[in-house]
C-alpha positions in Angstrom: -82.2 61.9 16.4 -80.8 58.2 16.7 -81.1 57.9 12.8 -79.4 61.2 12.2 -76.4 60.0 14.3 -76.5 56.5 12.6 -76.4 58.2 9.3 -73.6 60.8 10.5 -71.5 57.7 11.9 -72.1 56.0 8.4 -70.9 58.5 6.4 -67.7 59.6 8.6 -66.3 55.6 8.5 -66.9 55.7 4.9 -64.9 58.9 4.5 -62.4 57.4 7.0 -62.2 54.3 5.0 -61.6 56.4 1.9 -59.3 58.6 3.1 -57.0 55.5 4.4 -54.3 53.9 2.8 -55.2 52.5 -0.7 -51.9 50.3 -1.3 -52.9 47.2 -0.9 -50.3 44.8 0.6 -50.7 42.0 -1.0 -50.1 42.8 -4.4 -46.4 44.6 -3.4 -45.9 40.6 -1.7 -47.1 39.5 -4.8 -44.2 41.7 -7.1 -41.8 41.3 -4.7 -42.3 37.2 -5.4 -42.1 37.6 -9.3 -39.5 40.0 -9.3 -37.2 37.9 -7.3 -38.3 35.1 -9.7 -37.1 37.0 -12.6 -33.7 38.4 -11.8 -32.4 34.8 -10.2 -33.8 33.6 -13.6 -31.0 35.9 -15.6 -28.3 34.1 -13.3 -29.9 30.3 -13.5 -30.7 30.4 -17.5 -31.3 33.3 -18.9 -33.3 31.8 -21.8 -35.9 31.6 -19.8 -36.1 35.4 -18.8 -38.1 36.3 -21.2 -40.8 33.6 -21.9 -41.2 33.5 -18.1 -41.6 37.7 -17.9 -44.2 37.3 -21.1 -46.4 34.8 -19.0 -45.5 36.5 -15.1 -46.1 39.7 -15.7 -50.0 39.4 -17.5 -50.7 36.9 -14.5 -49.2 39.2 -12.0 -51.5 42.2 -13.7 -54.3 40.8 -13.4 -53.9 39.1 -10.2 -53.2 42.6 -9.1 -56.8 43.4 -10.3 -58.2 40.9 -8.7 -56.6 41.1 -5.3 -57.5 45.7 -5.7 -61.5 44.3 -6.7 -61.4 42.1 -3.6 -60.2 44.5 -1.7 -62.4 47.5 -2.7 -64.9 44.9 -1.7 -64.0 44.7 1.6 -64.2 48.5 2.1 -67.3 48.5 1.0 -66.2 51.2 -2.1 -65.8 50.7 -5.7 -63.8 53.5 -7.0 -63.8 52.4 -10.7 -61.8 55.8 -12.1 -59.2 54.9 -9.9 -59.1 51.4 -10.7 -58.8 52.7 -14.6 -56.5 54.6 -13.9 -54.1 52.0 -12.5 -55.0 49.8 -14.8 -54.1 52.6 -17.5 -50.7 53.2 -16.3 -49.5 50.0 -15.3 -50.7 48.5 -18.5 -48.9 51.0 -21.0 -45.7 50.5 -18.3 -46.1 46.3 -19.1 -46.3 47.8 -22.8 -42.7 49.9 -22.7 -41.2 46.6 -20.7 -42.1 43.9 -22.9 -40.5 46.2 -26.1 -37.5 46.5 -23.9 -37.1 42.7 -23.3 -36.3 42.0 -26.5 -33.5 44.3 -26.5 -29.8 43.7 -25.6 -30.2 45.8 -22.5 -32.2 44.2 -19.8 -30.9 46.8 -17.7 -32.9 49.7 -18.8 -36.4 47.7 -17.7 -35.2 49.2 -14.5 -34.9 52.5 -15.6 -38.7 52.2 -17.0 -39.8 50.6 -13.9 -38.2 53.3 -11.7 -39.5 55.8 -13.8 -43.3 54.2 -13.9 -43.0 53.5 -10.1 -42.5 57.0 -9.2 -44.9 58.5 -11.2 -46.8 56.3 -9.7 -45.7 57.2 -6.4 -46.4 61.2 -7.3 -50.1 60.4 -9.0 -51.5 57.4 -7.6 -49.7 55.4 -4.6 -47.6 56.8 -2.4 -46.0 53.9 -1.2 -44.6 53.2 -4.8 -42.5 56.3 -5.2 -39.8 55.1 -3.0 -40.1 51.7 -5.0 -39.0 53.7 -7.9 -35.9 55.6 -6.7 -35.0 52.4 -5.7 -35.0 51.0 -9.0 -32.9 53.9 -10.2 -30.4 53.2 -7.5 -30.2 49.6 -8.3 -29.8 50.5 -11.9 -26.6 52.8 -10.5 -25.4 50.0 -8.4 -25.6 47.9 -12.2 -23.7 51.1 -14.2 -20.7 51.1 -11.9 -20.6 47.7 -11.1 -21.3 47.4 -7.7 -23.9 44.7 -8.1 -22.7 42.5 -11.0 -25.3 39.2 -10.1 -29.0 39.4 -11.3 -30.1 37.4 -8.2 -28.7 40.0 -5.5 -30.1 42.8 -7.6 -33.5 40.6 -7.8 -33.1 39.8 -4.3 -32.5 44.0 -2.8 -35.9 44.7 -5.3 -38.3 42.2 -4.1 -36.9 43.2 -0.3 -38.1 46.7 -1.3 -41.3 45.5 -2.2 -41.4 42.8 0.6 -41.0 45.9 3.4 -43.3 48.3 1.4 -46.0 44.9 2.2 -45.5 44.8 5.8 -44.9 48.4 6.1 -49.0 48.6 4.2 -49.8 45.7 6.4 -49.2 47.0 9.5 -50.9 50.5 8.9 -53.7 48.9 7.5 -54.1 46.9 10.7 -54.3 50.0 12.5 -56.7 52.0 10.1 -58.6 48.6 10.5 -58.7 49.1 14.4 -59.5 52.8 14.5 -63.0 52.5 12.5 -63.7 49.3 15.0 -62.9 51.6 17.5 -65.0 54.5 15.9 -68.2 51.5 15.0 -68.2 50.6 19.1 -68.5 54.4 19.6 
């Protein structure tokens, strides 16, 4: 009987861990740090916008992948269609950006990114739908010149992404202490 409840506890933290939060924090602190980067760029020298998107943005994918493979690791689950999946989506997004760089109208990366982001948030990560309307508005705030300086619009982005991290973080923590709490059980 004390196997049967071993195996019953096994399988109800792995469907606990499975059914928590997938977004991993880390890689939002991650965006939130290059996207910042990029928009004070425009302001600084904005020569430099797009060599430094064309080397950020690969690094920033597949640091991504790398910080999702660690931390599908520590849960102790490899969901490999998911990870393809992402990988799928944000790669064809990188795809539509880095045609749009070399256009006049820098603006409209955030009207791909707003778009990409909350399809995202509908299909795959909750957490990045609101990342997306927020996009959209900042592209408004651009349109009607209400922000006119790259670095405060790069700023107001990586904040969004900066809360959406601690916001992950902190539930996260407490998914973290509910299966210790369920493992002492």
């Amino acid at each position: 009987m004390s196997t049967t409840k071993n195996d019953l506890t096994y399988v109800q933290k792995a469907l606990s861990r499975a059914q928590s939060n997938k977004s991993i924090p880390a890689i939002y602190f991650l965006w939130g740090c290059i996207v910042f980067a990029g928009f004070v760029l425009v302001d600084i020298n904005v020569s430099w916008v797009t060599p430094f998107w064309l080397v950020a943005a690969p690094l920033g994918m597949a640091a991504s992948a790398w910080l999702g493979y660690r931390y599908s690791q520590q849960l102790g689950q490899q969901d490999r269609e998911n990870a393809a999946q992402q990988m799928k989506h944000y790669g064809i997004m990188m795809i539509f950006i880095f045609t749009a760089i070399f256009s006049k109208e820098y603006q409209s990366i955030l009207l791909l990114i707003g778009l990409s982001y909350s399809l995202a948030g509908i299909h795959l990560e909750r957490a990045m739908l609101w990342l997306g309307l927020l996009s959209l508005a900042l592209y408004i705030a651009i349109q009607f010149d209400i922000i006119a300086s790259s670095s405060i619009l790069g700023a107001l982005f990586a904040f969004g992404f900066f809360i959406t991290s601690w916001s992950l973080y902190s539930s996260n923590k407490n998914d973290l202490r509910a299966n210790n709490t369920t493992q002492s059980e």
